[in-house]
C-alpha positions in Angstrom: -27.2 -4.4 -2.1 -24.9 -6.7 -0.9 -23.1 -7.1 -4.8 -22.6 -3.4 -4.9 -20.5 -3.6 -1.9 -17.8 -5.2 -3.4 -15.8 -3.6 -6.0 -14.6 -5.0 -9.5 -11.2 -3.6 -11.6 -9.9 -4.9 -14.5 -6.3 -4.7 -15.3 -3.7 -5.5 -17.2 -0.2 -6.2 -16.7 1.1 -4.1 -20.4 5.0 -5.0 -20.9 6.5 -1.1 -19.5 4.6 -2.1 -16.7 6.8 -5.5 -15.9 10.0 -5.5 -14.1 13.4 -7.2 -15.8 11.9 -10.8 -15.2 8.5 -10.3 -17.1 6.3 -9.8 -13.9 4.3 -7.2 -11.9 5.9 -5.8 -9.1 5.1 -5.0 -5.4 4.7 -1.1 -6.2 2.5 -1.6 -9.5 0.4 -4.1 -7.4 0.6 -1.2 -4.8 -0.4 0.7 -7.6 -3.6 -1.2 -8.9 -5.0 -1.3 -5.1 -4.9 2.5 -4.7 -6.4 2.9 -8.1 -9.3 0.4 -6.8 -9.9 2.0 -3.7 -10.3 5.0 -5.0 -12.6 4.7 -7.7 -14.6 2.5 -5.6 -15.0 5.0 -2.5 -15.8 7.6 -5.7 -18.6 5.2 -6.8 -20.3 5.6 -2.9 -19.7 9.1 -2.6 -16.6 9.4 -0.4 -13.8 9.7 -2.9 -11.3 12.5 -3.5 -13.5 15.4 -4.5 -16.4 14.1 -1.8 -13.5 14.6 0.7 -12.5 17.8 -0.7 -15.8 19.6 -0.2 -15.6 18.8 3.1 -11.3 19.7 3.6 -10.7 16.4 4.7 -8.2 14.0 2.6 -8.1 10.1 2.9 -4.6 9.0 3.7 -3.5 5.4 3.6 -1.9 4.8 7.2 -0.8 1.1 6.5 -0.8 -1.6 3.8 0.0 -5.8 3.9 0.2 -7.3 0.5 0.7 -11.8 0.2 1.5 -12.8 -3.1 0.7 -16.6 -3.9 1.6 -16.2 -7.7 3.3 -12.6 -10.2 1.5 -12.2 -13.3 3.3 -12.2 -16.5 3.1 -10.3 -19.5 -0.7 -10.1 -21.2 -2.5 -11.7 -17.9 -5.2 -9.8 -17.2 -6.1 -9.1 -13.8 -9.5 -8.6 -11.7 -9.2 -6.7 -8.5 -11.8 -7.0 -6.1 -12.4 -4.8 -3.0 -14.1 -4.2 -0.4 -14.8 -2.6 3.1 -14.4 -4.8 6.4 -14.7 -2.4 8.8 -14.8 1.0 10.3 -14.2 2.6 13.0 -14.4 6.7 14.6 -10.7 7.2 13.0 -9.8 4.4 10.5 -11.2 2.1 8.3 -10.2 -1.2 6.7 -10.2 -1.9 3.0 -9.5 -6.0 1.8 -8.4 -6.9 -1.8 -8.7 -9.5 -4.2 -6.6 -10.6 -7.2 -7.4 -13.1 -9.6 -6.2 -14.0 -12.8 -7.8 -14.4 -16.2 -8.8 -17.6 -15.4 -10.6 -16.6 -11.8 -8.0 -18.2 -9.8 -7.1 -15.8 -7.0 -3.0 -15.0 -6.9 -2.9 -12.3 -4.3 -4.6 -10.7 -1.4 -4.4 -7.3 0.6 -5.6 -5.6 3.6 -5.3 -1.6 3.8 -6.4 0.9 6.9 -7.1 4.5 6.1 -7.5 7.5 8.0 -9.2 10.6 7.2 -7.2 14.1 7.8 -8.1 17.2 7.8 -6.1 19.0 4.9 -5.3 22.3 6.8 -4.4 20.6 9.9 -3.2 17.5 9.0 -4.6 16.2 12.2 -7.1 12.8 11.9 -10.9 13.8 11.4 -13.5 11.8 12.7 -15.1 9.4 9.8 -18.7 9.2 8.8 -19.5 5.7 10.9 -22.6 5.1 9.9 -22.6 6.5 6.4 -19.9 4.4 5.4 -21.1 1.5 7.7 -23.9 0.8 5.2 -20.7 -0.3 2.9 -19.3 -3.0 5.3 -19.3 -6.6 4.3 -18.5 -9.8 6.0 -16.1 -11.4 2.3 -13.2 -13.2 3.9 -9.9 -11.8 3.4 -7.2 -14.9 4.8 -4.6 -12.9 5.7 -3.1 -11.6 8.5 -4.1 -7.6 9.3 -0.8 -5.2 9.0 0.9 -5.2 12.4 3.6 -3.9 14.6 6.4 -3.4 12.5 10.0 -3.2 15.0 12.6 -0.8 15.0 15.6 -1.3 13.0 17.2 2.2 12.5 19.7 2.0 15.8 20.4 -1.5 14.2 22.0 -0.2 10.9 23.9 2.7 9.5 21.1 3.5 6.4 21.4 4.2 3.0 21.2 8.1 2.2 18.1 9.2 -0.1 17.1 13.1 -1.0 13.1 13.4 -2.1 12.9 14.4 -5.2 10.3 15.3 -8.1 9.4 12.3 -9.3 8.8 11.6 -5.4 5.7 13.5 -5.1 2.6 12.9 -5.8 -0.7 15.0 -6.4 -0.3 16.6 -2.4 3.4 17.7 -3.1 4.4 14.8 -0.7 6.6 11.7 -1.0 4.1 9.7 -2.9 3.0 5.8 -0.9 4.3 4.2 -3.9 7.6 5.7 -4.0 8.1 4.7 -0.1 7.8 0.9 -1.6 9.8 1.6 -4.6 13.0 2.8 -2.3 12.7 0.0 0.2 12.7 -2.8 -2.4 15.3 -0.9 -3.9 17.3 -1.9 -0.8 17.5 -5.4 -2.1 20.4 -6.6 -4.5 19.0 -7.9 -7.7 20.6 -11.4 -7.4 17.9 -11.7 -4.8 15.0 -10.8 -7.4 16.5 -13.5 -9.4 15.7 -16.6 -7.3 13.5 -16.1 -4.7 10.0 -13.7 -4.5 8.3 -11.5 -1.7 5.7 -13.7 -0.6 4.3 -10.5 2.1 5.1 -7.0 1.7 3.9 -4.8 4.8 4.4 -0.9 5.7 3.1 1.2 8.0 3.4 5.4 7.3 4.0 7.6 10.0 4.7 10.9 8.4 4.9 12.6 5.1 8.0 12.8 3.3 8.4 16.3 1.5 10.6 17.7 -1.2 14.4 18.2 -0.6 13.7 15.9 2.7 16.7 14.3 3.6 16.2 10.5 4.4 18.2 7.3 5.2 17.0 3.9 4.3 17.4 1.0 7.0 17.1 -2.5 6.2 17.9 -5.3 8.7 17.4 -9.2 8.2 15.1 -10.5 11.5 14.8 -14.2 10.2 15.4 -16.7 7.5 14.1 -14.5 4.3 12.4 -11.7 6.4 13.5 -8.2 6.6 12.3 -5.3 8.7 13.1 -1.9 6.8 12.5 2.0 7.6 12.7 5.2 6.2 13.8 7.9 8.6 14.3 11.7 8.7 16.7 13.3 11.1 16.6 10.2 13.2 12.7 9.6 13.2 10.9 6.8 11.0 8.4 8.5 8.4 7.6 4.8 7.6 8.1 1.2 9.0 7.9 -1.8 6.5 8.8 -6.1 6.4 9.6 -7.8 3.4 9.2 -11.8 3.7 10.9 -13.7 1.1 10.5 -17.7 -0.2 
């Protein structure tokens, strides 16, 4: 029992997946983790279409990513996850990453909330039915946390939402929110230094033709704290720390 609470993915990291230096990126390892935790909830019976019979929608509410080591081009990838803990409204999801070799590269922590999908309001979760899932496999990093304020710091970048924005909901898809925020960054940066932690926090869902502005603000030596606002309001806080 306890085995088949841990989840195992296999990836790998194919060359149009790599950015201009021949490694994964934040978003695609954003990318492999949703991918994980989805097929793993569908393999216990509380994935998308579980959800869907009962109008109720997992949304991920906040995310904290610590590189050690990128994988180049061919290196294939294992992903493991698993389920921490959970709670009336959230639950928390670890990750894993190791390299063809076993040698672990990366780790993540994720919480999640179920909505309801008329509502959009949070739904109380299925404690003990997803309980039976929980497992005690370390996960040595620090849980996502408060993110501050930087919008009344800085003038922010302008951004419309667009249709390669969305994703399967007709919102501004989690990936994307990464994708823009990096995006903040000039390339020079990319070129001699790495994002050692990569946090974000949603708040609210971006929609089509939603007009945004992009914050970024540097806190400390190599850290940034970022945010993606509409009319004023954050729809998502996030950190970048760099070494």
């Amino acid at each position: 029992m306890e085995k088949s609470k841990i989840g195992e993915f296999h990836f790998a990291t194919e060359p149009y997946l790599l950015d201009f230096r021949g490694r994964v990126t934040i978003p695609m390892i954003g990318n492999y983790l949703i991918h994980a935790a989805s097929h793993h909830a569908a393999e216990r019976g509380f994935g998308f279409s579980d959800m869907s019979e009962r109008h109720t929608a997992w949304v991920l509410s906040r995310m904290a990513i610590e590189m050690l080591e990128y994988p180049v081009m061919s290196e294939p990838i294992t992903l493991y996850t698993w389920i921490d803990e959970v709670g009336r409204l959230f639950t928390s999801r670890c990750f894993e990453l190791a390299d063809g070799k076993g040698k672990t590269f990366g780790y993540a922590r994720s919480i999640w909330a179920a909505i309801d999908v008329e509502t959009r309001r949070p739904t109380l979760l299925d404690v003990a039915g997803l309980g039976v899932y929980v497992t005690d496999r370390p996960c040595p990093i620090e849980k996502p946390g408060k993110i501050a304020a930087v919008e009344s710091d800085t003038q922010g970048i302008p951004y419309v939402v667009k249709y390669s924005d969305l994703d399967i909901n007709g919102h501004l898809n989690s990936i994307k929110y990464m994708e823009h925020l990096l995006d903040l960054f000039d390339l020079d940066l990319f070129k001699t230094r790495e994002v050692g932690r990569f946090e974000i926090a949603y708040q609210a869902e971006g929609k089509y033709g939603m007009e945004l502005k992009l914050h970024k603000k540097e806190v400390g030596s190599g850290k940034y704290d970022m945010a993606i606002c509409h009319e004023g309001k954050s729809i998502c806080r996030a950190s970048a720390t760099w070494h």
